[in-house]
C-alpha positions as CSV (number, residue, x, y, z in Angstrom):
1,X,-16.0,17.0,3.3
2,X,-13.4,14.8,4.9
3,X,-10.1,15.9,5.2
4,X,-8.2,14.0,2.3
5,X,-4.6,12.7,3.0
6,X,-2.3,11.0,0.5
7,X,1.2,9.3,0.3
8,X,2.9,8.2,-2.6
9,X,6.4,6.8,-3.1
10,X,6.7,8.0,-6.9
11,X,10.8,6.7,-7.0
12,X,11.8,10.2,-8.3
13,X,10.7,13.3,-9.6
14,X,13.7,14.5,-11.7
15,X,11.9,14.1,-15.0
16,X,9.6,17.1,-16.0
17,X,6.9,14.7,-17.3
18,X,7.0,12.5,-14.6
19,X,6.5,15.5,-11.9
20,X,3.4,16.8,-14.1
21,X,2.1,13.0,-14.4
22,X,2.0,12.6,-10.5
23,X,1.2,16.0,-10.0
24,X,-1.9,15.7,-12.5
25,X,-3.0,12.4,-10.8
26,X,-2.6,13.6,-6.6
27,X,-5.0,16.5,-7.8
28,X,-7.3,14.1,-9.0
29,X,-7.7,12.6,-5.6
30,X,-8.7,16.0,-4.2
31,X,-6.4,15.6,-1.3
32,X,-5.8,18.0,1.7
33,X,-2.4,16.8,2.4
34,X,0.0,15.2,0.2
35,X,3.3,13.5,1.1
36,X,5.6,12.3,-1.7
37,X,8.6,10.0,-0.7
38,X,11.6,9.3,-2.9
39,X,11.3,12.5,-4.0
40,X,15.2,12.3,-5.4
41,X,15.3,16.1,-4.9
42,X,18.2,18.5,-3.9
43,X,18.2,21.7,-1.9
44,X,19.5,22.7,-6.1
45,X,16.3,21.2,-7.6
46,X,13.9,21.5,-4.8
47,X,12.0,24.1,-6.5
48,X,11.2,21.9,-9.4
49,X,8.5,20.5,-6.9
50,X,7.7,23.9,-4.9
51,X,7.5,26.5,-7.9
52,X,3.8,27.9,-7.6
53,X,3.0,26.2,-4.7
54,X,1.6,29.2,-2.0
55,X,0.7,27.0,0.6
56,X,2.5,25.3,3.8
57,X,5.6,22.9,2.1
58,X,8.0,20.6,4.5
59,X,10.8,19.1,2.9
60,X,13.5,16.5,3.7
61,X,16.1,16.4,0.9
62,X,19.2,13.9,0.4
63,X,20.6,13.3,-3.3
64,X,19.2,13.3,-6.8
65,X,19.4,9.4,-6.4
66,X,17.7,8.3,-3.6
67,X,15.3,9.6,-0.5
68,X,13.6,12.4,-0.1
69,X,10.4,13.5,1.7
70,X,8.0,16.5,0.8
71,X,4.9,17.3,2.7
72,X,2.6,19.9,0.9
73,X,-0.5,21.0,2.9
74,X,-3.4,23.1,0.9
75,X,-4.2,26.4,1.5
76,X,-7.7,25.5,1.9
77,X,-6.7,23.1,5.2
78,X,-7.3,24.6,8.6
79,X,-3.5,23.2,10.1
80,X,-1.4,25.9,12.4
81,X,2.2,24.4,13.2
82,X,3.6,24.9,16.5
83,X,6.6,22.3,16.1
84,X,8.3,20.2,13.4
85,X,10.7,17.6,13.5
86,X,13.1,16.9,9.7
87,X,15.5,14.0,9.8
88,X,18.5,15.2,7.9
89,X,18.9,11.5,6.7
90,X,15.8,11.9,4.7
91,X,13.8,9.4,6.5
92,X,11.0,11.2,8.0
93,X,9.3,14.8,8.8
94,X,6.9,14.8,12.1
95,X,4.5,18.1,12.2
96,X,2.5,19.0,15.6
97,X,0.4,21.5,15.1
98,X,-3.7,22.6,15.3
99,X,-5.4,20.6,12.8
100,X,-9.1,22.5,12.6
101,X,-8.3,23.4,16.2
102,X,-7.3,20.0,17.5
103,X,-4.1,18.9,18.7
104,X,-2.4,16.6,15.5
105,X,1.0,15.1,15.0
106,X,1.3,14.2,11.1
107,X,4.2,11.8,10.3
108,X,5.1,10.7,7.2
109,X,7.9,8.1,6.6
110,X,10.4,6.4,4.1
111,X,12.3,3.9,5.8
112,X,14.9,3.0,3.5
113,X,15.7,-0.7,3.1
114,X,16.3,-3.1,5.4
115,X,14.2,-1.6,7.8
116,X,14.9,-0.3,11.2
117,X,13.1,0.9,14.0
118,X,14.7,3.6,14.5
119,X,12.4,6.4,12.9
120,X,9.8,5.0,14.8
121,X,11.7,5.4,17.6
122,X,12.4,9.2,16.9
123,X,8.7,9.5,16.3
124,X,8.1,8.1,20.0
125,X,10.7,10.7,21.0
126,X,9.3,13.3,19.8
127,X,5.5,12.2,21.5
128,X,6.8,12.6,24.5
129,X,5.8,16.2,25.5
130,X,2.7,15.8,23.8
131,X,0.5,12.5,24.9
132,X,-2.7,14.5,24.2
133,X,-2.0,14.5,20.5
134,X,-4.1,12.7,18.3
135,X,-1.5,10.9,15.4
136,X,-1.5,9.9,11.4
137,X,1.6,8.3,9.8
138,X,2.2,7.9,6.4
139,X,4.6,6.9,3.9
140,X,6.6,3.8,3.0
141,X,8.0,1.4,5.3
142,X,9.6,-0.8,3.5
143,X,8.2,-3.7,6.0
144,X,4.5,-5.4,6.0
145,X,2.5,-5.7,9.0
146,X,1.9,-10.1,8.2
147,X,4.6,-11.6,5.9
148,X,1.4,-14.0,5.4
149,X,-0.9,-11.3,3.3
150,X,0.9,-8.9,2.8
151,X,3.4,-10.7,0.7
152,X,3.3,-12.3,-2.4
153,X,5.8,-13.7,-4.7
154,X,6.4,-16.3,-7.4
155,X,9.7,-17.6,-5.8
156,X,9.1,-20.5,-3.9
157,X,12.3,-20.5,-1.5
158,X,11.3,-16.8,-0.3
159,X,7.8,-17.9,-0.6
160,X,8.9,-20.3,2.4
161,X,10.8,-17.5,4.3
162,X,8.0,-15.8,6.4
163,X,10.0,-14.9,9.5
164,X,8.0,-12.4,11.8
165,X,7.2,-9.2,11.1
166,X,9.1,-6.4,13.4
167,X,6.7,-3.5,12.0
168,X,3.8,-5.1,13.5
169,X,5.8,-6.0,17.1
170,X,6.2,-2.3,17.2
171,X,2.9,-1.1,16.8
172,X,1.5,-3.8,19.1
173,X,3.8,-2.6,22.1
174,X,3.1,1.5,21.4
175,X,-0.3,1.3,20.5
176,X,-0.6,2.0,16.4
177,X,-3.4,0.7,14.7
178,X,-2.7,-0.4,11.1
179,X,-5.8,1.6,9.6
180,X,-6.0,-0.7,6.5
181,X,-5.9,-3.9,8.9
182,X,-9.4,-2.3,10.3
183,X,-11.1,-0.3,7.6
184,X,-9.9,-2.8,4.4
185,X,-12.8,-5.3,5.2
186,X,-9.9,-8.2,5.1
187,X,-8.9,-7.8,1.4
188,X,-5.4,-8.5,0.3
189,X,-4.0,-5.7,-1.7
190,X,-0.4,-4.7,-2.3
191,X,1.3,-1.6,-3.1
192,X,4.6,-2.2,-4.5
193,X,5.8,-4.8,-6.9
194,X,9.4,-5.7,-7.4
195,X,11.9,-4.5,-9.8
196,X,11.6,-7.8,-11.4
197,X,8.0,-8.5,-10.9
198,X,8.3,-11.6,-9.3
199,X,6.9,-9.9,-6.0
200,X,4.5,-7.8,-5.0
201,X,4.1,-6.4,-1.4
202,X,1.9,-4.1,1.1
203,X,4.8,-1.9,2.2
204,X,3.2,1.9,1.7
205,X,1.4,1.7,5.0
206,X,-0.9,4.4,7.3
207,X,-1.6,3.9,11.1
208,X,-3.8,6.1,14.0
209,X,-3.9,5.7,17.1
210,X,-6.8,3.9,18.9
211,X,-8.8,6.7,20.0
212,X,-8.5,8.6,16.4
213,X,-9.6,5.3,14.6
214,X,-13.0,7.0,15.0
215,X,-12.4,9.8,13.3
216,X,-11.3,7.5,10.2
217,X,-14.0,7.2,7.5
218,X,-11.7,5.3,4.8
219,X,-8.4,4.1,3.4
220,X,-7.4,3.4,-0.6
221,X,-5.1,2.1,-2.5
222,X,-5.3,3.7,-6.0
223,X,-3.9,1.7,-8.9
224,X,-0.3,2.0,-10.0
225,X,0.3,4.2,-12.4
226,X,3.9,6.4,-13.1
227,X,5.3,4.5,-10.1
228,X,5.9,1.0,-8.9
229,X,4.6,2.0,-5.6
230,X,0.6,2.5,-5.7
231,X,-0.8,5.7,-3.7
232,X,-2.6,5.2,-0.5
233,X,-5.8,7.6,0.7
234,X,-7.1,8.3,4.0
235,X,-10.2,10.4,4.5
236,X,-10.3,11.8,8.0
237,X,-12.8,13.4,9.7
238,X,-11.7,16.5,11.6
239,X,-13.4,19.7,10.3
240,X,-14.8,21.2,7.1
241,X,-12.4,21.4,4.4
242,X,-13.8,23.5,1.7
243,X,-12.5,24.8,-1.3
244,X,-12.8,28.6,-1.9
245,X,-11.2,28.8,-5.3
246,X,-13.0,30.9,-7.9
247,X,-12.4,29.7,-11.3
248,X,-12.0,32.1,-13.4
249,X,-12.5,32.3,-17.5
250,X,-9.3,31.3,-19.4
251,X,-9.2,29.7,-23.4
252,X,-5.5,27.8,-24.5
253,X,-6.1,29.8,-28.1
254,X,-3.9,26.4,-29.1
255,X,-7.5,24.9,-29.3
256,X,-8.3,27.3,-32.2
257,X,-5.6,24.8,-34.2
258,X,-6.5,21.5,-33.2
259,X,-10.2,22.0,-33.6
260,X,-11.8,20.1,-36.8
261,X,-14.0,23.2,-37.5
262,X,-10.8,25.8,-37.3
263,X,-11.8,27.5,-40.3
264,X,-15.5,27.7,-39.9
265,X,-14.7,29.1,-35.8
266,X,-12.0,31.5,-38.0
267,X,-15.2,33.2,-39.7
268,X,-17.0,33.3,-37.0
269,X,-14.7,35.4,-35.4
270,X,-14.6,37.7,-38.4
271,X,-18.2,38.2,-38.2
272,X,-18.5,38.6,-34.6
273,X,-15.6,41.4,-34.9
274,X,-17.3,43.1,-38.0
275,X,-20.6,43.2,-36.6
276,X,-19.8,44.2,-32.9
277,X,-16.8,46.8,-33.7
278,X,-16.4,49.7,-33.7
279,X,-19.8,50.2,-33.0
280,X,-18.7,49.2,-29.1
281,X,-16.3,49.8,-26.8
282,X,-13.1,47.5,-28.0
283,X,-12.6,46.1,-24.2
284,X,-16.3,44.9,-24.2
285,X,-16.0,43.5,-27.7
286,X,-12.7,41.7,-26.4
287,X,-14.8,40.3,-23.4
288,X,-17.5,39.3,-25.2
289,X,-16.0,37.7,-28.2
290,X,-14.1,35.4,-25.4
291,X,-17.1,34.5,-24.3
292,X,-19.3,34.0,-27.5
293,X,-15.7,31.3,-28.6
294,X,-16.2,29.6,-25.4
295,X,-19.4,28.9,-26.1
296,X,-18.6,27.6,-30.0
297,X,-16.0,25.5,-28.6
298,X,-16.8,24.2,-25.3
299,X,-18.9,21.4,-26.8
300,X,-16.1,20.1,-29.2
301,X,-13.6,20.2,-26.2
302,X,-15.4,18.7,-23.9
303,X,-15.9,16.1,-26.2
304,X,-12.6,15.5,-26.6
305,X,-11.5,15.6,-23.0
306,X,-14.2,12.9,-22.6
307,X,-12.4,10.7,-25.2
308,X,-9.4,10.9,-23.8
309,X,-10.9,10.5,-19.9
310,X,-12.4,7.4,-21.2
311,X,-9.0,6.1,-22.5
312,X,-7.5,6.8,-19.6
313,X,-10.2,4.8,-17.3
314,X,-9.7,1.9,-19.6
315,X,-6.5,1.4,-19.1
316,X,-6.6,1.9,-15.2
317,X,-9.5,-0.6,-15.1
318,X,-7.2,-3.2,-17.1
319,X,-4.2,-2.6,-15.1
320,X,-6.4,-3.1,-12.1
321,X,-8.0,-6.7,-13.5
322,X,-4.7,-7.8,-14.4
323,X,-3.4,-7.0,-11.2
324,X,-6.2,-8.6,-9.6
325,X,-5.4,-11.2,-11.9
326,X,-1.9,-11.8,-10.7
327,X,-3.3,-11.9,-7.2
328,X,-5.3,-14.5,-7.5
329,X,-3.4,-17.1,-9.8
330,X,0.5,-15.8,-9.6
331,X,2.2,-17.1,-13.0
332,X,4.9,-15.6,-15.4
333,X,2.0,-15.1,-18.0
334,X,-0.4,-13.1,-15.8
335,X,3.0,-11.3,-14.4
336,X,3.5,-10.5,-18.1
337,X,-0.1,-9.2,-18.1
338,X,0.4,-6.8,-15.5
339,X,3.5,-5.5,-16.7
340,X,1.9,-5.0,-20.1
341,X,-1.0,-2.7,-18.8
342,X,0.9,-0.4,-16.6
343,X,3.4,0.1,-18.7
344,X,0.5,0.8,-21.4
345,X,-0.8,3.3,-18.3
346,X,2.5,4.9,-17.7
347,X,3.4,5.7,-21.6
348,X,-0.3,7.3,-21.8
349,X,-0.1,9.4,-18.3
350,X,3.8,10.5,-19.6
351,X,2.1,11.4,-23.2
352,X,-0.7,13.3,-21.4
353,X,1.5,15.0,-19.7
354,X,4.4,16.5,-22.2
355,X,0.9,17.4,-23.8
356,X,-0.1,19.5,-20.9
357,X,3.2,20.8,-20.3
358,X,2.9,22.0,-24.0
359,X,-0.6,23.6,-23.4
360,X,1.1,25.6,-20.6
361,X,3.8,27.1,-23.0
362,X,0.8,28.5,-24.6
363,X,-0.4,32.2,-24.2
364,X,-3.6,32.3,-22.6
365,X,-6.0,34.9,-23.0
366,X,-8.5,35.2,-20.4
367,X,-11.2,38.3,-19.1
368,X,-8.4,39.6,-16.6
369,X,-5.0,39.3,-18.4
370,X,-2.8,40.1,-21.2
371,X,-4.4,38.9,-24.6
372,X,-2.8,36.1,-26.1
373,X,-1.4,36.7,-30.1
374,X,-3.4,34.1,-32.0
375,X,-6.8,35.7,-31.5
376,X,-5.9,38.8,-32.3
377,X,-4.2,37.9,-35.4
378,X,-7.6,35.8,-36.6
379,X,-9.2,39.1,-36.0
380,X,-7.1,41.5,-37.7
């Protein structure tokens, strides 16, 4: 499996919801490697992001209103550091290190507006002991590569103001290959629309080097969801990234309430008790019941997970024609459009998750922990 790398500007991860909304959608892309910019975190609130995270975490913190960079490798990834650069201006983390035994320098950017070189330059800086190293950046630029595609905007005076593109000068004088410029099969896609809406532009942006294009299988821009700023998603190729987690059994007992058959499951239980104890061991009763409710309710929750999995797809697939849309035929109605569907996106993802932030406030009861009080009351 290719190792999976994403960067996502989410403009802030103060809100509880919002954190579980992104959080809930990077996992869903399986990644290896994720870097969030604009994080909008403080050395105070930092844990907000970090709490229950075991593996390898770099951040960059400025203010609660601005900036921000967190890097959060998974446990699973084969990645030793031996050296780390952190801008204290919030601008950008560089990490050399042994990716799956090869020599990697991972950097991840947000180049605050108007844009400078100068991070790039830092990065440069900081290459300079280590030609051998093959090199991924990330993150938001707040430039395009060509003002010509990579911009778009209803405003016909801007519309008119091209000028060149600095960005792109750079990379042609140190070598960086815009990976999207080689992989993306020449269609125009953009990853950030305006405040306003009146503009939409492909400033989230991830280069290689030559010699690692190779090793590049793919590059994605996911639909816009929580932010304004759409994810990108590079699959490399380096070495086997597998997932070891066992899964074990665990049951929200919250389900027992929201289920249609409650009552019906709630004599079940009864029965099952009755029947089974004491003419067992109470621990094996206590297992096995667990497993005899998963059964009864597995098929009405994974129904309803399926419902609202199909919702959710619906809405992505209209905010993705609408966008599409806009692309093609820019107007103040299909502007309107596309502001209609994500905003009908990002009120569903929010809902979804205060609901799963609620689930968590739940006891569970599982085969290898405390019992949670709901079961035991339908019992007794």
């Amino acid at each position: 499996m290719p190792t999976r790398i994403v960067s996502w500007n989410v403009r802030g991860l103060g809100e509880r919801a919002k954190r579980q909304a992104i959080m809930d959608a990077i996992k869903r892309f399986l990644p290896a490697i994720i870097c969030i910019v604009e994080t909008h975190l403080t050395k105070e609130t930092l844990s907000r992001l970090t709490t229950g995270w075991q593996a390898q975490s770099y951040h960059s913190i400025f203010s609660s209103a601005s900036r921000g960079v967190s890097v959060l490798i998974h446990h699973s990834i084969d990645f030793v550091l031996v050296e780390s650069s952190i801008d204290e201006q919030s601008r950008f983390i560089f990490l050399y290190g042994r990716l799956y035994g090869q020599n990697y320098t991972l950097a991840f950017f947000y180049i605050p507006p108007p844009f400078s070189v100068y991070p790039l330059s830092q990065l440069l800086l900081f290459l300079e002991k280590r030609p051998e190293s093959q090199l991924v950046l990330m993150g938001d630029f707040n430039a395009v590569m060509d003002p010509k595609t990579d911009r778009l905007t209803l405003d016909a005076e801007t519309g008119r103001n091209i000028g060149s593109s600095p960005l792109r000068q750079f990379c042609l004088e140190v070598g960086l290959v815009d990976i999207w410029g080689h992989l993306g099969g020449g269609k125009r896609v953009y990853s950030c629309v305006s405040r306003g809406g009146r503009a939409m532009s492909r400033i989230d942006l991830a280069f290689t080097n030559e010699d690692n294009l190779k090793n590049i299988k793919r590059i994605r821009y996911r639909v816009r969801t929580i932010s304004d700023h759409a994810p990108v998603l590079i699959e490399v190729c380096i070495g086997e990234n597998k997932d070891n987690r066992v899964l074990g059994f665990k049951l929200n007992p919250y389900w027992l309430t929201i289920m249609d058959n409650y009552h019906s499951t709630k004599l079940l239980i009864s029965s099952f008790w009755e029947v089974n104890f004491p003419s067992a061991n109470i621990n094996s009763v206590w297992d096995a019941l667990k497993a005899y409710l998963r059964g009864v309710l597995i098929s009405d929750i994974t129904t309803r997970r399926r419902t609202f999995r199909e919702k959710e797809e619906e809405l992505v697939r209209m905010v993705a024609i609408s966008t599409e849309r806009f692309i093609k035929r820019p107007s103040d109605f299909n502007k309107e459009e596309m502001q209609k569907a994500s905003r009908s996106l990002g009120e569903y993802l929010l809902d979804k998750a205060n609901h799963r932030l609620f689930f968590k406030g739940q006891k569970y009861f599982s085969e290898s922990g405390r019992p949670g009080k709901l079961l035991a009351r339908i019992v007794s």
